[in-house]
C-alpha positions, 0 to 999 in steps of 0.5 A: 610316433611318439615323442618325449615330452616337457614332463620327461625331464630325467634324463639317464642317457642322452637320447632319452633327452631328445624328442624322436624327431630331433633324432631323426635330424641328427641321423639323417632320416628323412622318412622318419621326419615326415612320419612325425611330422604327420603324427604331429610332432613339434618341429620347434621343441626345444633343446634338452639334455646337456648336448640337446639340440632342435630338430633344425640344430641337429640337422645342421650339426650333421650337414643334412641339406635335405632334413634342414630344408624340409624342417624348414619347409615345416616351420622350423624356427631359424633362429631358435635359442641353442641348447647348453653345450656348445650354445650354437643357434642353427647360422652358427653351427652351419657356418663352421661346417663345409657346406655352403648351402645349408648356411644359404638356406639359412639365410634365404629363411631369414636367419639372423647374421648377428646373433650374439656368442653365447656366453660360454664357448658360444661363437657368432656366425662369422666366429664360426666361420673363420675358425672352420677356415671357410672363405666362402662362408665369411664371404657370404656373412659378410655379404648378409651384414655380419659384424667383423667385431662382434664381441667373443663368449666371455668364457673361451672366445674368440673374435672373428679376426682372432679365429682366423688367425689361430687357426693360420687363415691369414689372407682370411684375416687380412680380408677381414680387415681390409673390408671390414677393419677388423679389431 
């Protein structure tokens, strides 16, 4: 199975930017991943293209339960730097999706809690979360030792407390403070 290459750096359409692997992630095909892994396809290349993401940040982004643990199980790199649009690591993107399990996975491969906001849109983990409204993923953060006032992206963020709040989470917001005194 083929794959694009660091030398493909012209990329027309976006897709043309992502490895075939890193499109397997993103739809979900778990058929597909196993046949490029076997192939030898890198499991950690890197994010290209304006919306690029590694294989393990697709899978996240989707929600592919499945394709995270199995990208894991093949050495994909949990804390991996992210792409440039939306700059999200893998932790953090999870964090702001429904799906629980995926950020304990994460976790349990010794995903970092306290990777710092990018700088543009870029949000931690718990920034994630509390803007997505998901008490039980802020509870878990928490529980890992993630930073209450972590500093927020330069351009366009927003710390934890903040998030909540804008989004009308306030026994979240409260939560934040009263355990961890929030700013």
């Amino acid at each position: 199975m083929p794959h694009l290459t660091e030398e493909d750096t012209d990329c027309q359409d976006e897709d043309d930017c992502w490895t075939l692997l890193q499109i397997a992630a993103r739809e979900g095909d778990l058929p597909a991943i196993h046949a490029a892994l076997a192939s030898g396809a890198d499991v950690n290349a890197p994010p290209r293209g304006y919306y690029g993401r590694t294989a393990l940040q697709a899978a996240c982004e989707a929600s592919h339960g499945a394709v995270v643990s199995a990208l894991l199980a093949a050495g994909a790199e949990v804390n991996d730097r992210p792409g440039n649009n939306g700059a999200k690591n893998a932790l953090q993107i999870a964090a702001g999706k429904p799906d629980l399990a995926i950020v304990r996975t994460l976790l349990d491969h010794g995903a970092d809690v306290n990777v710092p906001a990018s700088r543009y849109f870029g949000m931690t983990a718990l920034q994630s979360a509390c803007a997505a409204g998901s008490d039980d993923t802020v509870a878990l953060l928490l529980e890992h030792g993630a930073d209450v006032n972590a500093p927020p992206a330069s351009t366009a963020g927003r710390t934890a407390l903040q998030a909540a709040c804008e989004g009308g989470f306030l026994a979240m917001a409260a939560m934040l403070i009263q355990r961890q005194g929030a700013e």
